[in-house]
Every structure is written in structure tokens, then in C-alpha cells.
N, C-alpha and C positions, 0 to 999 in steps of 0.2 A: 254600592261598590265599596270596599273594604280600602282603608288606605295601607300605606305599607305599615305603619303601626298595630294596626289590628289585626291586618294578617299575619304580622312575626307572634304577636302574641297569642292568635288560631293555632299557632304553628306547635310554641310551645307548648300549646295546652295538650294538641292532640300528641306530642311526644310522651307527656307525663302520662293520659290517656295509657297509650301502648307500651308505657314501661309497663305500667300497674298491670295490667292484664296478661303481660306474657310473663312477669315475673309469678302472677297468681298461677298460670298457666303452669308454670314451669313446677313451682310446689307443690301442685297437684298430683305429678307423676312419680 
């Protein structure tokens, strides 16, 4: 079980995750 420290920082990780990729996403086209 994750506490709420780990999961804010899950959190933020999968945010920077989905920056990265919709910006690559984005240059792409």
C-alpha cells in the first residue's frame, strides 16, 4: 500500500511521463 507520499510523487511522475509523450506526440505532426 503506497502512502500518500508515494503516491503524490507516482503522481507526479506519471504527469511528466504524459507531458513527454504528448509533447513528442505533438512534434510529430
Amino acid at each position: 500500500r503506497l502512502t500518500d507520499r508515494q503516491r503524490a510523487i507516482m503522481e507526479e511522475f506519471a504527469k511528466e511521463e504524459i507531458l513527454q509523450e504528448s509533447s513528442i506526440f505533438l512534434s510529430g505532426n
